[in-house]
C-alpha positions as CSV (number, residue, x, y, z in Angstrom):
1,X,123.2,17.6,-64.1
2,X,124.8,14.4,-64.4
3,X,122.5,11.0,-64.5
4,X,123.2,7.4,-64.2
5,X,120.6,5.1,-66.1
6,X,121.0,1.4,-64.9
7,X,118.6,-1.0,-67.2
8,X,118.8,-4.3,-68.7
9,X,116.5,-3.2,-71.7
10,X,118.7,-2.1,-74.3
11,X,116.2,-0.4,-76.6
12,X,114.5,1.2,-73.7
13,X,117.4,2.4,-72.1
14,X,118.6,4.3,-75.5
15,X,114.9,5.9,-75.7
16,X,115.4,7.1,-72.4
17,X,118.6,7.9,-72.5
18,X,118.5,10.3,-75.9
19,X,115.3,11.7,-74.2
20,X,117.2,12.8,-70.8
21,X,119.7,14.2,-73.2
22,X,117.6,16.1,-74.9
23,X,116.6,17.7,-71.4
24,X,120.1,18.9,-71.0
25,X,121.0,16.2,-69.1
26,X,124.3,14.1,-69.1
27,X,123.9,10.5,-68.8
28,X,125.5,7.0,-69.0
29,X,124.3,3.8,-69.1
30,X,124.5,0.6,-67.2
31,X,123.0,-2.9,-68.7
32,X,123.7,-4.5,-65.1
33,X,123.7,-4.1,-61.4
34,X,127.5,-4.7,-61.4
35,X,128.2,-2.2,-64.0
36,X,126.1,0.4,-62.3
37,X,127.6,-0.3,-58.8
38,X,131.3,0.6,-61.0
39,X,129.6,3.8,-62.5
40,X,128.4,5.3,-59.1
41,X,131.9,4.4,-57.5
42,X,133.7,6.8,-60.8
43,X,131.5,9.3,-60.9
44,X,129.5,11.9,-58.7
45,X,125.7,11.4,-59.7
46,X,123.2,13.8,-59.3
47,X,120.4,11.4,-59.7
48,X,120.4,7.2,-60.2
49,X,117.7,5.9,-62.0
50,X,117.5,1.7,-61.2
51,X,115.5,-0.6,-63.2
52,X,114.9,-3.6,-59.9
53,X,115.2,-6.8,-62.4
54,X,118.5,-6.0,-63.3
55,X,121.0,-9.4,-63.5
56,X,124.1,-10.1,-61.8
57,X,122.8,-7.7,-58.7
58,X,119.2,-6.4,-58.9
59,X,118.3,-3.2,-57.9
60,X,117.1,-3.9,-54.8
61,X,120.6,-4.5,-53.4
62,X,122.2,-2.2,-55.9
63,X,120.1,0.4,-53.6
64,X,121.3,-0.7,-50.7
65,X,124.5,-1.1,-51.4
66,X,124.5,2.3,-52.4
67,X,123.1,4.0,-49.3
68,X,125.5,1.7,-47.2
69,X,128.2,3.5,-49.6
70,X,126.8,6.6,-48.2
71,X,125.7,7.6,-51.7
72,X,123.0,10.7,-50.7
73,X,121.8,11.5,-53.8
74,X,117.8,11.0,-55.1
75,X,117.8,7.3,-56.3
76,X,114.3,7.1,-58.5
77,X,113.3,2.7,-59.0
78,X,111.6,2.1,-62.3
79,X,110.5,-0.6,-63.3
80,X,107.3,-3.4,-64.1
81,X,106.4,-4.1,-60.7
82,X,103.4,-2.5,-59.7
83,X,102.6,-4.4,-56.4
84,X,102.4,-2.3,-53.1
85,X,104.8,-4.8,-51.6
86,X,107.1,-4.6,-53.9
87,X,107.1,-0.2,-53.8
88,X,107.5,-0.5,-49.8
89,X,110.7,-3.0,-50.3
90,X,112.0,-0.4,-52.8
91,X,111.6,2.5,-50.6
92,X,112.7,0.9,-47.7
93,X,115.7,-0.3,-49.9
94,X,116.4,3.7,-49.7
95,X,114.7,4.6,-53.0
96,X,113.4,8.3,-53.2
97,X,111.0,7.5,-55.5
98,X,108.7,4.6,-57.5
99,X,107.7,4.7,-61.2
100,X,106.1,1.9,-62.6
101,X,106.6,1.1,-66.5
102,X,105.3,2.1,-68.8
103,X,105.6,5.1,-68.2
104,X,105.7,8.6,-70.5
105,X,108.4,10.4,-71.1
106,X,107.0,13.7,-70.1
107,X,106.5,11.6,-66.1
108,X,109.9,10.6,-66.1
109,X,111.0,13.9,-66.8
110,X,108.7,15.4,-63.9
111,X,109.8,12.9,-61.8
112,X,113.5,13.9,-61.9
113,X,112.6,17.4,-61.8
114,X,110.6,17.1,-58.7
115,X,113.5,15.0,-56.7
116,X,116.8,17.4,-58.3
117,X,114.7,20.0,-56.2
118,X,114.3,18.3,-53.0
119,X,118.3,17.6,-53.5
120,X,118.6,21.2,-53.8
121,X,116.5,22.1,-51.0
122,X,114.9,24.2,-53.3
123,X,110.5,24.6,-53.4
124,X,109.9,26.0,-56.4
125,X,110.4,24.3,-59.8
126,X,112.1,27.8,-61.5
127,X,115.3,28.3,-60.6
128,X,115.8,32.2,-60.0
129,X,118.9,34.5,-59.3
130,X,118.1,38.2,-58.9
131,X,116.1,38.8,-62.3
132,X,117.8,35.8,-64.1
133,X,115.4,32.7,-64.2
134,X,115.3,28.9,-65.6
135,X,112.3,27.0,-65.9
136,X,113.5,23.1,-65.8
137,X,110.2,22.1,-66.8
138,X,110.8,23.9,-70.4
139,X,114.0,24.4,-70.6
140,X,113.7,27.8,-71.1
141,X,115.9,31.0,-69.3
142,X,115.1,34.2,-69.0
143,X,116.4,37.8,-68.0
144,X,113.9,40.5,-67.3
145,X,111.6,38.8,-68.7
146,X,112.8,38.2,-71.9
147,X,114.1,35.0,-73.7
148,X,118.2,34.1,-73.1
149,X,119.0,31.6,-75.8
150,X,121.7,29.5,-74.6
151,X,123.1,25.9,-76.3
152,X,122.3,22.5,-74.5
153,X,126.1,22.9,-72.5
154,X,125.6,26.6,-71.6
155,X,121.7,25.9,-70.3
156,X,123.1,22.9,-68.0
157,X,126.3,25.2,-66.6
158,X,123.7,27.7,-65.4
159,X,121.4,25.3,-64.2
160,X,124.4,23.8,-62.2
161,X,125.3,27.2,-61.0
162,X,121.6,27.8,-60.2
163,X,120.8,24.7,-58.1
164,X,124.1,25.4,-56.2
165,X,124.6,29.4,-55.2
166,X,126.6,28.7,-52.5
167,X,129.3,25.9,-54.4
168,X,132.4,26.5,-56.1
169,X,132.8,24.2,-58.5
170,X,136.1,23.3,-60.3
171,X,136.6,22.3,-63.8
172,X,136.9,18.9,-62.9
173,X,133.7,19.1,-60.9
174,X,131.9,20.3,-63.8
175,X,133.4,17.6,-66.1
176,X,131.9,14.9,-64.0
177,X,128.2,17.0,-63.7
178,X,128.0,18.1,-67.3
179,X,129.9,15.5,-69.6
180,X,129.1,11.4,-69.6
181,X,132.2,9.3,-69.8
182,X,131.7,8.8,-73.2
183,X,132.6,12.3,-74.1
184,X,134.4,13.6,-71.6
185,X,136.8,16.5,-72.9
186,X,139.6,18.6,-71.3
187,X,139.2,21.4,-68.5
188,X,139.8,24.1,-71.4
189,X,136.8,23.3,-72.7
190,X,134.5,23.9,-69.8
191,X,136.7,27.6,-69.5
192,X,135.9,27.9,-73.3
193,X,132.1,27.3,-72.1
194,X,132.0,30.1,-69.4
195,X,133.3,32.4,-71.4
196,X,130.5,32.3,-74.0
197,X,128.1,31.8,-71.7
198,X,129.2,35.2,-69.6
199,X,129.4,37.1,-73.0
200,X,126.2,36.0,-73.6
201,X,124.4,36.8,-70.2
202,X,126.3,40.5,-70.3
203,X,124.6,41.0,-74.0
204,X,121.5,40.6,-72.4
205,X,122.7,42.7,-69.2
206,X,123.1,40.1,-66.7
207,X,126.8,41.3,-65.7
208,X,128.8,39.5,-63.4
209,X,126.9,36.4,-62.8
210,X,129.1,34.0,-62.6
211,X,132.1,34.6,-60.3
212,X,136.0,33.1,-60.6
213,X,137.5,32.2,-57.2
214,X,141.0,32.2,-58.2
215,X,142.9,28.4,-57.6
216,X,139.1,27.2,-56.8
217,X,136.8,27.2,-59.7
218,X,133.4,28.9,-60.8
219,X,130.3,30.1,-58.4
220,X,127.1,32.1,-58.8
221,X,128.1,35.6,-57.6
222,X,125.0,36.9,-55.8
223,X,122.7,39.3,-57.2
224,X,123.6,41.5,-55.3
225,X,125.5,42.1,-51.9
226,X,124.1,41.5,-48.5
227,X,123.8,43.7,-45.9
228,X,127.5,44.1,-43.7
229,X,127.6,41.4,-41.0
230,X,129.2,43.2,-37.7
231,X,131.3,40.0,-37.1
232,X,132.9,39.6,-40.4
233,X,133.6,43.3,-40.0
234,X,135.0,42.6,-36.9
235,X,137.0,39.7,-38.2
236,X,138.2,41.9,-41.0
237,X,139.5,44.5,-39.0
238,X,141.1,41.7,-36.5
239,X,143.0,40.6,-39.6
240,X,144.2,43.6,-41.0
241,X,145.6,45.0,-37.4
242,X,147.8,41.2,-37.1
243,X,148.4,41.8,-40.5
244,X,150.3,44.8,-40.0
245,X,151.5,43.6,-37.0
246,X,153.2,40.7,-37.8
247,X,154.3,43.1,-40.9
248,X,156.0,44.9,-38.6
249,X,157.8,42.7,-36.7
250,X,158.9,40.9,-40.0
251,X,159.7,43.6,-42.0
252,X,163.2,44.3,-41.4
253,X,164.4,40.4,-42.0
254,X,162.1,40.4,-45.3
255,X,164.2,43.8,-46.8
256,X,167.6,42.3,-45.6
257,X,166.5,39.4,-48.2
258,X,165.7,41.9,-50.5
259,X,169.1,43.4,-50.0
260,X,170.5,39.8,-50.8
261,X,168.3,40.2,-54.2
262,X,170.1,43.7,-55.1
263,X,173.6,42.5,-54.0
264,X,173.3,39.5,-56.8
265,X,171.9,41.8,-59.7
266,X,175.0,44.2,-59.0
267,X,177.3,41.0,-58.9
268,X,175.8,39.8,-61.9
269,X,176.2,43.1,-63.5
270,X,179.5,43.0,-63.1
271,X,180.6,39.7,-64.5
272,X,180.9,38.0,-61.6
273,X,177.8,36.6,-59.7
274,X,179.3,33.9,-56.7
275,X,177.5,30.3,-57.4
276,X,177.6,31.1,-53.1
277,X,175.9,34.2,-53.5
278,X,173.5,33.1,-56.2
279,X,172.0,30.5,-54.1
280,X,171.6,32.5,-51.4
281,X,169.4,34.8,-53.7
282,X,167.5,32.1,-54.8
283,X,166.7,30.9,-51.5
284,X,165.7,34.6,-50.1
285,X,163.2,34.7,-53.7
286,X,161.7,31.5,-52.9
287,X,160.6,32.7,-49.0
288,X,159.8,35.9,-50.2
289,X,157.4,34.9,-53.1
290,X,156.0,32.6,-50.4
291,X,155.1,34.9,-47.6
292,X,154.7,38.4,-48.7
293,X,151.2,37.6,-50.0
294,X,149.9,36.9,-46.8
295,X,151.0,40.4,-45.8
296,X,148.9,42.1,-48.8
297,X,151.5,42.0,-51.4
298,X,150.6,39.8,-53.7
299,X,152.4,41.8,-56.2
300,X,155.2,40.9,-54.8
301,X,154.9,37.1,-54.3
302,X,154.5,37.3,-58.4
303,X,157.5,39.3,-58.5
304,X,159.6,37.4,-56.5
305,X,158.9,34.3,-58.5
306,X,160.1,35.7,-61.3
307,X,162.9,36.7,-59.8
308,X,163.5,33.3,-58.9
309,X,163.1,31.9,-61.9
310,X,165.5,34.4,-63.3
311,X,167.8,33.4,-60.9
312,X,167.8,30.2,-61.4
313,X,169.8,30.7,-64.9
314,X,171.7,33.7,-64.1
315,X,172.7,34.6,-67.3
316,X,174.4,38.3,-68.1
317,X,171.7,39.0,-71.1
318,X,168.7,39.0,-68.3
319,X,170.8,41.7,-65.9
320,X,168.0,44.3,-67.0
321,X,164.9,42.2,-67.0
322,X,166.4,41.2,-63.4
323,X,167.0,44.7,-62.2
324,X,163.9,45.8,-63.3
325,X,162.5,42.9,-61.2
326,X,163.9,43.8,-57.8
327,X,163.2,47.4,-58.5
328,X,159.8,47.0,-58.9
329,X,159.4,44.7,-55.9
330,X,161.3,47.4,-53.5
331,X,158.7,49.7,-54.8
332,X,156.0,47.3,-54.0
333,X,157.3,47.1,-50.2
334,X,157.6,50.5,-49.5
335,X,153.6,50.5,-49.5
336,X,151.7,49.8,-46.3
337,X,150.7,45.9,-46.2
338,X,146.6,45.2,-47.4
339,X,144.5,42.4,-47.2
340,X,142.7,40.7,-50.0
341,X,140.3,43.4,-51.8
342,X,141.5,46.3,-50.7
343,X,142.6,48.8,-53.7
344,X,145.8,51.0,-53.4
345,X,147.0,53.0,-56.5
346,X,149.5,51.1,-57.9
347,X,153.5,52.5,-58.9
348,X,153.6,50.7,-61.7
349,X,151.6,48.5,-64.1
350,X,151.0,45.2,-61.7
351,X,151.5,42.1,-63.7
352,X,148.3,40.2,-65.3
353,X,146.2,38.5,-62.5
354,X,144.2,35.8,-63.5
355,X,140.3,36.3,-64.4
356,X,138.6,36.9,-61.3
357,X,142.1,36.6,-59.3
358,X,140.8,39.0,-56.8
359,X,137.9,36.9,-55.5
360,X,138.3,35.6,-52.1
361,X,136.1,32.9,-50.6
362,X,134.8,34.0,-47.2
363,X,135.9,31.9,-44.3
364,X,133.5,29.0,-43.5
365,X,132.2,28.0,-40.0
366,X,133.4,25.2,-38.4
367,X,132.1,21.8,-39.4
368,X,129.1,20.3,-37.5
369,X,131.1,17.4,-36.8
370,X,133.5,19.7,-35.2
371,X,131.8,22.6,-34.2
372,X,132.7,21.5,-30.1
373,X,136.2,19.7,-31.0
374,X,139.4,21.0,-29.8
375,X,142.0,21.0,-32.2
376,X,145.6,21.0,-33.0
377,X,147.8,21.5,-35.6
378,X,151.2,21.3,-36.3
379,X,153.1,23.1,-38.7
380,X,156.6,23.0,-39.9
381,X,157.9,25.4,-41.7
382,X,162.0,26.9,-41.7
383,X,160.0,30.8,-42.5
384,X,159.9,32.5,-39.0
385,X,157.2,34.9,-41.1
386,X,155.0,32.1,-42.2
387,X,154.9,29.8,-38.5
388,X,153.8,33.1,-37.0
389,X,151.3,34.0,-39.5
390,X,150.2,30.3,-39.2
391,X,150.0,30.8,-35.6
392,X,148.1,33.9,-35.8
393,X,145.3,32.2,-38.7
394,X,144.5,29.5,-36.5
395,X,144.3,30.6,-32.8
396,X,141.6,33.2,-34.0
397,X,139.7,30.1,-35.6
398,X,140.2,28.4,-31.8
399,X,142.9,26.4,-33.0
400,X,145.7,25.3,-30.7
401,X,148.8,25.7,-32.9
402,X,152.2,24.4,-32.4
403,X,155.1,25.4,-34.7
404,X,158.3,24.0,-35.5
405,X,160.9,25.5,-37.4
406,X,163.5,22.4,-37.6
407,X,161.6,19.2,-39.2
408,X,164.3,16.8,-37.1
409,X,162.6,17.9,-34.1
410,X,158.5,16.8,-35.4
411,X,159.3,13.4,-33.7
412,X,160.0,15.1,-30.1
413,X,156.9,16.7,-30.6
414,X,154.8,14.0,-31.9
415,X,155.8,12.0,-28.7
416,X,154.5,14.6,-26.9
417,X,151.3,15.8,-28.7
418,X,148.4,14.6,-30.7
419,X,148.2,17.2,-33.3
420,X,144.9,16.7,-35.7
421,X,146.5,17.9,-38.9
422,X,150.4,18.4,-39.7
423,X,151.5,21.0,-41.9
424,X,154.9,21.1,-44.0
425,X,157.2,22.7,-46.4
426,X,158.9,21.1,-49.3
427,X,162.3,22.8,-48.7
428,X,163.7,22.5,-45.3
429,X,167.4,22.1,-43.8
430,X,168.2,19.2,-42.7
431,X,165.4,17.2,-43.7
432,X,162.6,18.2,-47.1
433,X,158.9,17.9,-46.5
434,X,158.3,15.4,-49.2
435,X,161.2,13.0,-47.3
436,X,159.4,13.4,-43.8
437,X,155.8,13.2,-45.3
438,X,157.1,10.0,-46.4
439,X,158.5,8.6,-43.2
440,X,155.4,9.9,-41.0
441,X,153.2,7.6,-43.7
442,X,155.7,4.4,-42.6
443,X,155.3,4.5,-39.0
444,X,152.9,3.2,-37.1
445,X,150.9,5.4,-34.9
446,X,151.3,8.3,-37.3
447,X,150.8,6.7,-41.2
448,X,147.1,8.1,-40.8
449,X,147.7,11.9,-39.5
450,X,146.1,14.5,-42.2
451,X,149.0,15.9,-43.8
452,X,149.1,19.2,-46.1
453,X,151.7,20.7,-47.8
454,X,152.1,25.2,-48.1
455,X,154.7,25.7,-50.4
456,X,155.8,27.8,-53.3
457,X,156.6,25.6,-56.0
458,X,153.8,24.4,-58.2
459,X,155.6,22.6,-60.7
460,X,153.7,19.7,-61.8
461,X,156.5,17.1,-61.0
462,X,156.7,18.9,-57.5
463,X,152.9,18.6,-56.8
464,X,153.4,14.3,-58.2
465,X,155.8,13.9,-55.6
466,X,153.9,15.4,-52.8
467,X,151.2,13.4,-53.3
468,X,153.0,10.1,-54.0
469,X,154.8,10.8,-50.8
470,X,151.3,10.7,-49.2
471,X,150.3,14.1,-49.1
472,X,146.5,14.6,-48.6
473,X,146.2,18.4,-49.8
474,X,148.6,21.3,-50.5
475,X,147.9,24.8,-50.5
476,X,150.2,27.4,-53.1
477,X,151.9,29.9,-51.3
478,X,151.1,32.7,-51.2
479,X,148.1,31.5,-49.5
480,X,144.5,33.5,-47.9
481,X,143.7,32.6,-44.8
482,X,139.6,31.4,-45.8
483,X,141.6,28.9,-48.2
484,X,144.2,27.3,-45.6
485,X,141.4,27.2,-42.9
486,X,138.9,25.6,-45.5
487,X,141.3,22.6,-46.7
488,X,142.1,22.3,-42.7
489,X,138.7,21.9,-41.9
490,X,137.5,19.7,-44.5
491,X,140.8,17.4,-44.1
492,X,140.2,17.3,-40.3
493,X,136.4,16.7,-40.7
494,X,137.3,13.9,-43.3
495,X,139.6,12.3,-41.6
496,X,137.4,12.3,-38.5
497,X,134.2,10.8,-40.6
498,X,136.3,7.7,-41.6
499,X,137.9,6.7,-38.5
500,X,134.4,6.3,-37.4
501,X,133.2,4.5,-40.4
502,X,135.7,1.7,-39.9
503,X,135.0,1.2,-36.4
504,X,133.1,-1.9,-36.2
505,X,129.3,-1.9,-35.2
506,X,128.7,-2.9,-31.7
507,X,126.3,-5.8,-32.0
């Protein structure tokens, strides 16, 4: 848990500041208002604690400004005051909590504890997850009853993952939790950190606690599974029967790009691979590593990326490897599509998935905020295969979706409708994602539409450009449909919550 520690008094603020760390706590420290106004604004907080005589802005107004900043977390006032007047001020300033100095250390430390568990809704003061537990108050964890020793960074992951069973957390978000600015490392470190804190939980037989959600980050797996819920069943089977649907209407136009595949490896075989012909290939790769996943074959999304890539050199020494490649994905399509989970015995050894590559998050609810909204979406996309599996995702999540395969006609349309979100491709004929996400961002009614980006290339250049264009989110293809409704959701929502925030108050 990360802390923020805003006082003026050096030598008290160092005390308190090695104690908290010693609690498995990450903090930084702020010697003024200012300064701790600039901390809260770079960093996601789990806890403030504000001294009120603080120069250049007391904390008094430092609180306020806070909450008017929408900053939810506990905020815990210490300070010398001890007048009733000056507590109700405080906690009508939006304060959770008074502590008048001095204070002991062993307080403060209760103090915290007692607020980080009203932040996480939680009554007890041990954390618990199936038979593993962690006592805050002593900084002790436990399996079965007996000891788990863990290191100060280990202790404060599971803590994290503890407080929050229902979060996925990326790396980055458990950078800014776990690590003060001062020493803030790289993303490999916190993987380095899982790792020994999984192979230490499995020594003791806690297997499996902590859960990878592929291209999302870590959670705490439940201890164990819940009972079947009739309507995810129901929406299960939903999926899987448009799955193989849309499979079937799609399937001959995806094998005649397969056939494109073959006809370049026998071209290139021979000597003599048309630049006409090679592009063509490398253009049937690049749809097929971007929709087959969302038929079930993820397998052959990885495969056709590396056919791509292959293609994209072309030279005679790789004929094999590049054989070999389309082989294996012909193999892969002759199998009956499947949707995320499901096991079928492979032909061949499948290439490496990453750790924990086969979780899928489940699809959320709607929003509060837009539990009752209607909403559109467009999406623009030159893949007949991935508009009407778009088309499919978000009508059975009471979306209204319109589709567009030529990006010259999104202006006809936008004239027309008032979509909530747009979706886009990078490469289109006629006219690329990134150049329209750009033009929609220079006009005048539309510069504030959501926009997110599907697309197959995740070079990191690529992914710059999308976002410099004005890009609010993209999505790798192949994409799962609980990931593309999540970022359209929260986008929406988002988008939603600030147009209301900069209307101005009716006085």
């Amino acid at each position: 848990m990360r802390i923020l520690l805003v006082d003026d008094d050096e030598l008290l603020t160092q005390q308190l500041a090695d104690f908290l760390v010693s609690q498995h706590y990450a903090v930084d420290v702020a010697l003024d208002g200012e300064a701790g106004w600039d901390y809260a604004q770079a960093a996601d907080y789990d806890l403030i604690v504000l001294d009120i005589n603080l120069p250049k802005l007391d904390g008094i107004r430092l609180c306020q400004k806070l909450r008017q900043a929408r900053y939810s977390n506990p905020i815990l006032l210490l300070t010398a005051q001890s007048d009733t007047s000056d507590k109700v001020v405080g906690l009508d300033a939006g304060a959770d909590d008074y502590l008048v100095k001095p204070c002991t250390l062993n307080e403060l430390s209760a103090r915290i504890r007692a607020l980080l568990r009203r932040l996480g809704t939680l009554k007890s003061p041990v954390l618990r997850s199936g038979e593993l537990c962690i006592n805050p108050s002593t900084c002790e964890v436990t399996y079965q009853g007996k000891p788990l020793p863990l290191s100060p960074k280990e202790y404060s992951l599971l803590e994290l993952f503890l407080r929050h069973p229902q979060r996925i957390f990326s790396g980055t978000s458990i950078l800014e939790h776990l690590w003060s600015f001062g020493d803030t490392p790289g993303e490999e470190t916190v993987r380095t950190h899982i790792k020994r804190l999984r192979q230490k939980l499995r020594a003791a037989g806690a297997v499996d606690v902590i859960d990878t959600v592929y291209g999302m980050g870590y959670r705490l797996q439940p201890p164990q599974a819940a009972p079947p819920d009739p309507q995810k069943a129901a929406l299960r089977d939903e999926t899987r029967e448009a799955a193989i649907a849309l499979w079937e209407k799609f399937k001959q136009p995806t094998l005649q790009r397969l056939t494109s595949l073959e006809q370049a490896v026998v071209a290139l075989g021979s000597g003599a691979l048309p630049e006409a012909l090679r592009q063509s290939a490398l253009a049937d790769a690049h749809k097929l590593s971007g929709c087959l996943g969302m038929f079930g074959f993820s397998a052959g999304s990885r495969l056709s990326q590396a056919i791509e890539q292959s293609l994209k050199t072309a030279a005679p020494e790789m004929v094999g490897q590049l054989s070999a490649l389309v082989v294996a994905l012909r193999q892969e399509l002759q199998q009956p599509p499947r949707l995320p989970g499901e096991s079928q015995p492979p032909l061949r050894p499948a290439p490496p998935l990453p750790e924990g590559g086969s979780a899928q998050p489940e699809p959320p609810s709607r929003p509060p905020t837009l539990a009752l909204a209607p909403l559109k979406v467009l999406a623009v996309d030159d893949d007949e295969a991935i508009l009407a599996t778009l088309q499919t995702m978000l009508s059975r999540w009471g979306i209204e979706p319109l589709a567009l395969s030529d990006p010259l006609q999104v202006w006809g349309v936008l004239e027309q409708e008032v979509p909530d979100l747009l979706i886009l491709d990078v490469d289109m004929p006629g006219l690329n994602g990134i150049d329209l996400c750009k033009l929609i961002r220079s006009h005048d009614t539309w510069n504030g539409l959501p926009i997110l980006f599907l697309t197959a290339q995740r070079e990191p250049d690529i992914v710059l450009k999308l976002y410099s264009s004005g890009a609010d989110d993209y999505v790798a293809k192949p994409f799962t449909e609980p990931e593309v409704i999540t970022r359209i959701f929260n986008r929406i929502e988002r988008h939603r919550l600030l147009a209301t925030w900069r209307k101005p108050s009716l006085r």
